[in-house]
SESE-284545 format. One record per residue (C-alpha): x, z negated, y; residue number from 1. Coordinates in nm, 2 decimals. Layout:
residues N
atom u: X	w: Z	v: Y	num: NUM
...
***
This chain:
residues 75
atom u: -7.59	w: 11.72	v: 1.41	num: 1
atom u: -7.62	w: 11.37	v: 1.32	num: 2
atom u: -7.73	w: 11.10	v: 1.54	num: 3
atom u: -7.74	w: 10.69	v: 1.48	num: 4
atom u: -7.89	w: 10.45	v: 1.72	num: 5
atom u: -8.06	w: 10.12	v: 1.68	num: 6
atom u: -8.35	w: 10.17	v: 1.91	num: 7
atom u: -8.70	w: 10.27	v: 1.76	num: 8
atom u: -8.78	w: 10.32	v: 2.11	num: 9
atom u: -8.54	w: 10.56	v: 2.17	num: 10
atom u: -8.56	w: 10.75	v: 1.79	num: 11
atom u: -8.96	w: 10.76	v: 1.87	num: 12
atom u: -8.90	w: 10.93	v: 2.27	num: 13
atom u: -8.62	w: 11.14	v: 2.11	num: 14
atom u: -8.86	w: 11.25	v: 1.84	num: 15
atom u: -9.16	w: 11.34	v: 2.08	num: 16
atom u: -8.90	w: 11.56	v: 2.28	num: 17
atom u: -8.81	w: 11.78	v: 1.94	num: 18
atom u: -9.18	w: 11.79	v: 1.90	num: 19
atom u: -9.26	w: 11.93	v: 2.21	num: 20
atom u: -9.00	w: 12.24	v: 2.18	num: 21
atom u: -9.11	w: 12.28	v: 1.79	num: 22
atom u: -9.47	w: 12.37	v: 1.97	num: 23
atom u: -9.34	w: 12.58	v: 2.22	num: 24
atom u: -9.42	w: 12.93	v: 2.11	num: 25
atom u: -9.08	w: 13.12	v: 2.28	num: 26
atom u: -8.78	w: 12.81	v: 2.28	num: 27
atom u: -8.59	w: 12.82	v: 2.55	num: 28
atom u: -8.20	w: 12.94	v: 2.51	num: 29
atom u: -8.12	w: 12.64	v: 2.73	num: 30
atom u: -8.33	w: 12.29	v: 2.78	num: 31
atom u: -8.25	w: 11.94	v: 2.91	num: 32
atom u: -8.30	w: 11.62	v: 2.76	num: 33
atom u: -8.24	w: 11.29	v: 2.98	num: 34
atom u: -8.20	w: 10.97	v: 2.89	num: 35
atom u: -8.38	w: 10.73	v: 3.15	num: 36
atom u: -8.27	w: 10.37	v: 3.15	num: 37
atom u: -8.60	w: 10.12	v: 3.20	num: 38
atom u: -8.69	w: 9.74	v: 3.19	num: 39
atom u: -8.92	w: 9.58	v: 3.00	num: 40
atom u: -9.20	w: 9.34	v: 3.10	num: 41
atom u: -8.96	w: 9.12	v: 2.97	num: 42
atom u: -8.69	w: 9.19	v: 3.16	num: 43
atom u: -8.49	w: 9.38	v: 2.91	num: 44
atom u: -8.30	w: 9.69	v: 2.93	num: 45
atom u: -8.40	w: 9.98	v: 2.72	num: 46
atom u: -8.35	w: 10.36	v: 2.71	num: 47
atom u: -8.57	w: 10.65	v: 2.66	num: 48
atom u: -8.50	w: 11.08	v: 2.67	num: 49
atom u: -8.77	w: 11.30	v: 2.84	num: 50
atom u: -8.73	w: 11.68	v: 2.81	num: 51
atom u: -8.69	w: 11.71	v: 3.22	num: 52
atom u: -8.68	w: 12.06	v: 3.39	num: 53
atom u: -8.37	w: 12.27	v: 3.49	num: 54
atom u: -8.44	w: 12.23	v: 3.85	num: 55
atom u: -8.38	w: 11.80	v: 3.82	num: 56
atom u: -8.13	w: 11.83	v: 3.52	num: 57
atom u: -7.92	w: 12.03	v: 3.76	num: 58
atom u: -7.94	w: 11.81	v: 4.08	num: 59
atom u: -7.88	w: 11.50	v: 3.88	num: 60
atom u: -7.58	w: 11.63	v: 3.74	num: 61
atom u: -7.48	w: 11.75	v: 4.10	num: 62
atom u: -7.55	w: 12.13	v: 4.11	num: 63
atom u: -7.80	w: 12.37	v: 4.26	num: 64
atom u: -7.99	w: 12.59	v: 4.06	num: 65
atom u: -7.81	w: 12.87	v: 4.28	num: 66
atom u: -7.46	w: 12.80	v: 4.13	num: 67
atom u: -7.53	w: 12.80	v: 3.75	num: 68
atom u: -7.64	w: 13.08	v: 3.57	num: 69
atom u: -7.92	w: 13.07	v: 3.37	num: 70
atom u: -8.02	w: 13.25	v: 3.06	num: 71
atom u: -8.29	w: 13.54	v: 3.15	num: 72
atom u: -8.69	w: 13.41	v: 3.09	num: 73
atom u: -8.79	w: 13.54	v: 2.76	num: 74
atom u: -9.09	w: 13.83	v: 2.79	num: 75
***
C-alpha cells in the first residue's frame, strides 16, 4: 500500500505506530490505528494516529466488543 500526505507530523506518528507492531514479538491478526485531530499552541489544526486498543476502536466506531468477533489470542 502506498500512502501520501503532507504532514511530517502525521508521517512521523504513523511511523512510530509501524514501529511499535514491528517490536511486538506475536502481531496481532487484527489492530487499530486512529487518527486524533489536535490544536496547536498556535491554534492550528493537525492530525496524528495512535495504535488505540480494540475495546475504544470498537466503541468509537459504535460497537461493543460483544457483537464483533475477534480473532483468537495467539499462544
Amino acid at each position: 500500500d502506498v500512502f501520501s500526505g503532507q504532514s511530517t507530523t502525521f508521517r512521523e506518528s504513523f511511523e512510530d505506530v509501524v514501529d511499535r507492531i514491528s517490536d511486538m514479538e506475536e502481531v496481532p491478526d487484527m489492530f487499530f490505528i486512529e487518527v486524533l485531530h489536535r490544536t496547536s499552541k498556535s491554534g492550528r489544526d493537525y492530525l496524528i494516529c495512535a495504535l488505540v486498543s480494540p475495546d475504544r476502536a470498537l466503541a468509537r466506531m459504535g460497537y461493543s466488543e460483544k457483537n464483533v468477533s475477534m480473532p483468537e489470542p495467539h499462544k
